[in-house]
C-alpha positions as CSV (number, residue, x, y, z in Angstrom):
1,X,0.0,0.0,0.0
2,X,1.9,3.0,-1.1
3,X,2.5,5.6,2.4
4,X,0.6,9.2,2.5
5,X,4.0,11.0,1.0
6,X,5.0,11.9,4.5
7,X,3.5,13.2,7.8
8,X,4.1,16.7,7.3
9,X,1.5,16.3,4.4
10,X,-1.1,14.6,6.2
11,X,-3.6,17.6,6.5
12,X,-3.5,18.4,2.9
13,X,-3.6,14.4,1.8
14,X,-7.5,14.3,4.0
15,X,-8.5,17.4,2.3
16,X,-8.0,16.0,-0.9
17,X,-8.9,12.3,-0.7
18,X,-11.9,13.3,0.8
19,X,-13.3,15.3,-2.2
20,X,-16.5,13.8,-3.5
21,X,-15.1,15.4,-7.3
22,X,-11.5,15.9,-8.2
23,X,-10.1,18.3,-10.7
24,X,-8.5,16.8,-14.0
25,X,-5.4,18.6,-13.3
26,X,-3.6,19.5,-10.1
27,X,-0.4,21.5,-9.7
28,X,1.7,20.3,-6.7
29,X,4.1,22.7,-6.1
30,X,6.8,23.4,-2.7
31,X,10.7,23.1,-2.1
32,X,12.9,20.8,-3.5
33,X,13.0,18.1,-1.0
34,X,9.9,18.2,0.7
35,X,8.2,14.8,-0.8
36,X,5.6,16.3,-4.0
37,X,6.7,12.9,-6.3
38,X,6.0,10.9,-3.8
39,X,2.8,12.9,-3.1
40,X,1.7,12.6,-6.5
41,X,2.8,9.1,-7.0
42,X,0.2,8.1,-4.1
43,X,-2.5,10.1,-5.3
44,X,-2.1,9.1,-8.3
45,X,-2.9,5.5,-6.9
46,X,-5.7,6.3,-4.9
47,X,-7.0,7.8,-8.0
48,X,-6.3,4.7,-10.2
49,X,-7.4,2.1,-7.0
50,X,-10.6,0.5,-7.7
51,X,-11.6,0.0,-4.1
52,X,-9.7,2.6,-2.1
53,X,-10.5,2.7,1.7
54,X,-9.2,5.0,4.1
55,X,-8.6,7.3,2.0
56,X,-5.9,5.2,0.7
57,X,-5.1,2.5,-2.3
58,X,-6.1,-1.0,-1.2
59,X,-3.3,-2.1,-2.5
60,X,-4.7,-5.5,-3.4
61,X,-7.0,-4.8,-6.5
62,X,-5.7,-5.4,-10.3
63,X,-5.3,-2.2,-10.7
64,X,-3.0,-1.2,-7.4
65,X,-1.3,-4.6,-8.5
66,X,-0.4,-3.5,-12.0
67,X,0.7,-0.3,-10.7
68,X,2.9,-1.6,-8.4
69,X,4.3,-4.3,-10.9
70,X,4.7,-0.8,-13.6
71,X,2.3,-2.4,-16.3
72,X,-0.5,-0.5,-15.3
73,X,-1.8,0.9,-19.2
74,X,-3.6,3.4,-18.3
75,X,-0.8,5.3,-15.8
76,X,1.3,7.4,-18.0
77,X,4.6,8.7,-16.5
78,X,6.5,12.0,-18.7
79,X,10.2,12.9,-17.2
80,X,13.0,14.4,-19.5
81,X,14.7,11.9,-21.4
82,X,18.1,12.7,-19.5
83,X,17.7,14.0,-16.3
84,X,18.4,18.0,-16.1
85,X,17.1,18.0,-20.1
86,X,14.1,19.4,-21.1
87,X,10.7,17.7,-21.7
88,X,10.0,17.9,-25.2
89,X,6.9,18.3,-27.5
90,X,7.2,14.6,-28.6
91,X,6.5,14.1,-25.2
92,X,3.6,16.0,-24.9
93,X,2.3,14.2,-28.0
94,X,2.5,11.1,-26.6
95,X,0.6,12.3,-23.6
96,X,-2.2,13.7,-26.2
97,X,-2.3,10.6,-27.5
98,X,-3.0,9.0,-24.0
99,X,-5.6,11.3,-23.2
100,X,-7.6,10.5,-26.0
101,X,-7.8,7.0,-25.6
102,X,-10.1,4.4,-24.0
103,X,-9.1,3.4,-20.4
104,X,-8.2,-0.3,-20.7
105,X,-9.2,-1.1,-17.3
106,X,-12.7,0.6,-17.0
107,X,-11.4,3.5,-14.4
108,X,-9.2,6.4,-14.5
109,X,-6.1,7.4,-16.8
110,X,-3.6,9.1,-14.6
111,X,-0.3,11.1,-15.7
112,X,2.3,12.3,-13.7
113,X,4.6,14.7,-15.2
114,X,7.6,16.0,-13.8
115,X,9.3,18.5,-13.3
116,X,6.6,20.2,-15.0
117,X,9.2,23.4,-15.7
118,X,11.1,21.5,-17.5
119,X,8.8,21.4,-20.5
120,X,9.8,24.1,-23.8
121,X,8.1,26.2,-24.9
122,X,6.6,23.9,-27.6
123,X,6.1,21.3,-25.1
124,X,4.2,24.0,-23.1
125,X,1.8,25.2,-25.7
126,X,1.0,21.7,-27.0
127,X,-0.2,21.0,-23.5
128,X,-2.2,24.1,-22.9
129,X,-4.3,22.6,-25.6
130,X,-5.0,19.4,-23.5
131,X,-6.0,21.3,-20.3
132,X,-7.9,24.2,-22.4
133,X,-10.1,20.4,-23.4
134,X,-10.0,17.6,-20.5
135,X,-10.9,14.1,-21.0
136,X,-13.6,13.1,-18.7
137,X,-11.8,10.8,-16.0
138,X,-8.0,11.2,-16.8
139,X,-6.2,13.3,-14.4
140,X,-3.0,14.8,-14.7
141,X,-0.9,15.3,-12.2
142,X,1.9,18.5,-12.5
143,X,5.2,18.6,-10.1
144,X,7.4,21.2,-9.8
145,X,9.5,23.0,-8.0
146,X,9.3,26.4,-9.3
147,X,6.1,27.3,-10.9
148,X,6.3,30.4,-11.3
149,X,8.7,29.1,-14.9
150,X,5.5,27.8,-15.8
151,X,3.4,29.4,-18.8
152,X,0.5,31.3,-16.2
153,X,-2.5,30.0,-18.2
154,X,-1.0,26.7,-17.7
155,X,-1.2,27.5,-14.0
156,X,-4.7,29.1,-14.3
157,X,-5.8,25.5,-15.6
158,X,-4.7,23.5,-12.6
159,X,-6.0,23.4,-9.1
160,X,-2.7,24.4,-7.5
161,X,-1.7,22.5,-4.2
162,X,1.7,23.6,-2.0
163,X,3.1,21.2,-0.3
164,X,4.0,22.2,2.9
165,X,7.7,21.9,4.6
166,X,7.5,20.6,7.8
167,X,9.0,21.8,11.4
168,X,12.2,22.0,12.2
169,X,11.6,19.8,14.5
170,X,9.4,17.4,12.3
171,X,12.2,17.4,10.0
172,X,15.2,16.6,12.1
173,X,13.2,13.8,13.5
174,X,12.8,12.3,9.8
175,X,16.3,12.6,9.3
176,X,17.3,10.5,12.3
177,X,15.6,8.1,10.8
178,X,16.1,8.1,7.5
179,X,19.8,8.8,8.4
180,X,20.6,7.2,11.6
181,X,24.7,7.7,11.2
182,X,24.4,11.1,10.9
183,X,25.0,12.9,14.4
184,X,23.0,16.1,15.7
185,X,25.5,18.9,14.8
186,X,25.7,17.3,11.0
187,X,21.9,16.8,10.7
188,X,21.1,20.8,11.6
189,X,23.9,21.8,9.1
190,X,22.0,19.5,6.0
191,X,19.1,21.1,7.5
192,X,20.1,24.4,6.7
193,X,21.3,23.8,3.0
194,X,18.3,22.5,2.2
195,X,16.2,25.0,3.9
196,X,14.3,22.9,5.9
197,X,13.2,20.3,3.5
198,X,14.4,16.8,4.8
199,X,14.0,15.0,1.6
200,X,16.9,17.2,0.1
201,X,19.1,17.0,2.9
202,X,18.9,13.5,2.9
203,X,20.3,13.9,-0.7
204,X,23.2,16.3,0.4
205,X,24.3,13.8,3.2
206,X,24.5,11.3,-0.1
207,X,26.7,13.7,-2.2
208,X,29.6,14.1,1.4
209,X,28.0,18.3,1.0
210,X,29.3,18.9,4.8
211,X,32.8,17.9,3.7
212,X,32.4,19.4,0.7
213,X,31.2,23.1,2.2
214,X,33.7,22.4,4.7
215,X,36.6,22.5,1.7
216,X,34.5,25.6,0.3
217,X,34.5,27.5,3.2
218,X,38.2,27.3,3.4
219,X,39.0,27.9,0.1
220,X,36.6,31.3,0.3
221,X,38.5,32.5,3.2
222,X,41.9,31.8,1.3
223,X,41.0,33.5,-1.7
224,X,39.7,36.6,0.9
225,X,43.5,36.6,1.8
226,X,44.9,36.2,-1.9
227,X,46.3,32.8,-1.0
228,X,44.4,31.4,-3.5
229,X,43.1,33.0,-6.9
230,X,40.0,32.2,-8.1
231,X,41.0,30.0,-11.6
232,X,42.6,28.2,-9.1
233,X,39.3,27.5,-6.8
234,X,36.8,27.6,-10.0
235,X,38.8,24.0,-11.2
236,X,39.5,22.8,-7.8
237,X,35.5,23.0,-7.6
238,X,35.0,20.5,-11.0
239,X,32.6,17.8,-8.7
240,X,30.5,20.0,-6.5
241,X,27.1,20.9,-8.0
242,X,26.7,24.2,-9.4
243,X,22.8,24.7,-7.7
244,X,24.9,24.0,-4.2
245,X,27.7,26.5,-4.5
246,X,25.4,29.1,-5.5
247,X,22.8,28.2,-2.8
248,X,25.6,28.8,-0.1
249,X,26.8,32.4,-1.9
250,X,22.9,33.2,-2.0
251,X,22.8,32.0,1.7
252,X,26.0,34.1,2.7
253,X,24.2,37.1,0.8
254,X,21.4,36.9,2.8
255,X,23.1,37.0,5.7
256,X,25.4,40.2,4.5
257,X,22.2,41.6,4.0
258,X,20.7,40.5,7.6
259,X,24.0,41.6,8.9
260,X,23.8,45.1,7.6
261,X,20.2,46.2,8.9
262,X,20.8,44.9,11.7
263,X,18.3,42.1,12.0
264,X,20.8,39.5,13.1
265,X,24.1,40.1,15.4
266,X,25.9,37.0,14.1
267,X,25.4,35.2,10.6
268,X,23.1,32.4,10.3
269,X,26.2,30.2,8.7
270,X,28.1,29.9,11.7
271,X,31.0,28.6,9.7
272,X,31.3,31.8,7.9
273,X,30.7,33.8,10.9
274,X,34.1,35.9,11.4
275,X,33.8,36.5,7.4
276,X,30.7,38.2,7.2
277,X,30.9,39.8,10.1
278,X,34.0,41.2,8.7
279,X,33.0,41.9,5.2
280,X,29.0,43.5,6.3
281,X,31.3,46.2,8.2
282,X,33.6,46.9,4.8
283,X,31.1,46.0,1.8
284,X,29.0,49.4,0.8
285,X,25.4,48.7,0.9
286,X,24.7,49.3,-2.9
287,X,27.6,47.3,-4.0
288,X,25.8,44.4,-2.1
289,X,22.6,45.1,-3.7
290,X,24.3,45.3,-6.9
291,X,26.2,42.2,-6.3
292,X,22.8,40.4,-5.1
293,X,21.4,41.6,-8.2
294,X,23.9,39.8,-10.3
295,X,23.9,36.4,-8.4
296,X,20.4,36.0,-8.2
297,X,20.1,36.6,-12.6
298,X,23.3,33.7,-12.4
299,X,21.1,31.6,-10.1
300,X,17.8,31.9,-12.5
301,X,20.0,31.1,-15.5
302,X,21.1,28.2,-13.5
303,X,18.0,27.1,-12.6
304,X,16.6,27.8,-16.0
305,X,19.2,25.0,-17.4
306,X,20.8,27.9,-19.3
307,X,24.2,26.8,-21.0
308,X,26.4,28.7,-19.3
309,X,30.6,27.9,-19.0
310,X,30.6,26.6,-15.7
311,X,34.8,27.5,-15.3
312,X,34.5,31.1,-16.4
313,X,30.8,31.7,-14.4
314,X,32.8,30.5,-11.2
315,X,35.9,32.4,-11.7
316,X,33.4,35.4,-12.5
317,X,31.4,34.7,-9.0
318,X,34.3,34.4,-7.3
319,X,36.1,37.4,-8.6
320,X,33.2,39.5,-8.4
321,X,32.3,38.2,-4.5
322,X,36.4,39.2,-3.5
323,X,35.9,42.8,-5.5
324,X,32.8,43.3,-3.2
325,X,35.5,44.7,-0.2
326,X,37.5,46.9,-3.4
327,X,34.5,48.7,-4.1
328,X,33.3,50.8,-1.3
């Protein structure tokens, strides 16, 4: 029997199993990390279950048993191809072409598509069509992490659904868990990357990220004190992610920012405490706006799988980040 995604979604999971109707396409939306696949993957089979009870998939029928085998015809998944590649309008067409089609087992068609920003534009406009003229019982189910990439009368079509992140404390509870080696002190750093969503710091403890910001840290303090130049820390970073370095300069912008106003006494990334301490009391305050500015277009570009030369875009941040204390 496939699990609610996780507690910290139980209150929206009732509300919406317990709907006498259901819309025929939902938009399930929330941080990276906080459990929507999973989320979708489960109401998808509640949707598809031919006697759900509880609220839930029986888990037994011939329908929850195809599902769970992954022959189930009239469940349609649509990823990218390659994963961090765009969802094309082929795709789409297939999907079309699922829509319009008989369901073999006498119920519901479900798809699942994710992440729904990942589509192009073509791939974009050929669904539109499909929502602008739903297919009585087949449901689609969107996932994404950042919707606002998504085409807004796209969005106007679904019934939207955040997901919501849980407590800290709901969170670090998970993660003990799900990660029993971890200790405390390593579990509230992960924390923290992620911003709270478990799921994703669960997938930073999988990539070694506290040894790696460990190494980053370091190297950011060297290159402060021109022991190290930043060609030489752009190829020493080859493995780390590109999403993850800029999360932790976004994160140390922030706290600049924090810093400056006043609103905090000491940064929120105690590791690069004595730095930004530092460097709020010697950056001027437009330079850091302008700098924000320029890290947050980087991040969107990032984000927005733009092709950018990952060497010369670090050596740029990193460059531009040590020019922040020249400029005042």
């Amino acid at each position: 029997m496939p699990e609610v995604a996780f507690p910290w979604h139980d209150t929206v999971w009732t509300q919406l199993t317990g709907q006498d109707q259901h819309a025929h396409a939902y938009l399930f939306s929330g941080l990276p990390g906080v459990g929507k696949r999973r989320f979708a993957n489960a109401f998808a089979a509640f949707l598809l279950c031919t006697t759900p009870a509880q609220g839930m998939a029986c888990g037994r029928c011939r329908s929850c048993l195809l599902r769970e085998a992954g022959t189930h015809p009239d469940l349609l998944l649509i990823t990218p191809e390659e994963e961090g590649k765009a969802i094309r309008v082929d795709a789409i067409r297939q999907l079309v072409d699922f829509m319009g089609q008989t369901s073999q087992q006498g119920g519901s068609k479900v798809i699942v598509l994710y992440p729904a920003e990942a589509m192009n534009q073509n791939a974009a406009n050929a669904l539109l069509k499909s929502l602008e003229e739903p297919t009585a019982d087949t449901y689609l189910l969107l996932v994404t992490d950042q919707p606002g990439r998504l085409l807004p009368t796209i969005r106007s079509r679904c019934r939207g659904q955040r997901l919501p992140t849980p407590s800290r404390d709901a969170a670090l509870s998970w993660l003990a868990d799900a990660v029993p080696e971890l200790n405390g002190d390593d579990r509230l750093i992960l924390l923290q990357m992620a911003g709270g969503a478990p799921l994703r710091a669960q997938a930073l403890h999988d990539l070694d990220a506290v040894k790696l910001r460990l190494g980053v840290v370091e190297n950011v303090k060297a290159l402060l004190k021109d022991q190290q130049s930043a060609s030489q820390l752009a190829d020493s970073w080859s493995k780390i992610p590109l999403e993850l370095l800029i999360d932790w300069f976004c994160s140390w912008t922030l706290d600049l920012l924090k810093l400056q106003t006043g609103a905090i006494r000491h940064a929120e990334n105690s590791d690069m405490d004595v730095v930004l301490g530092y460097m709020a009391k010697h950056v001027g305050a437009q330079q850091l706006m302008e700098w924000q500015d320029w890290l947050l277009a980087h991040r969107s570009m990032t984000l927005g799988k733009a092709n950018l030369n990952r060497g010369l875009f670090l050596e740029s941040l990193l460059l531009e980040w040590k020019q922040l204390l020249k400029k005042r």
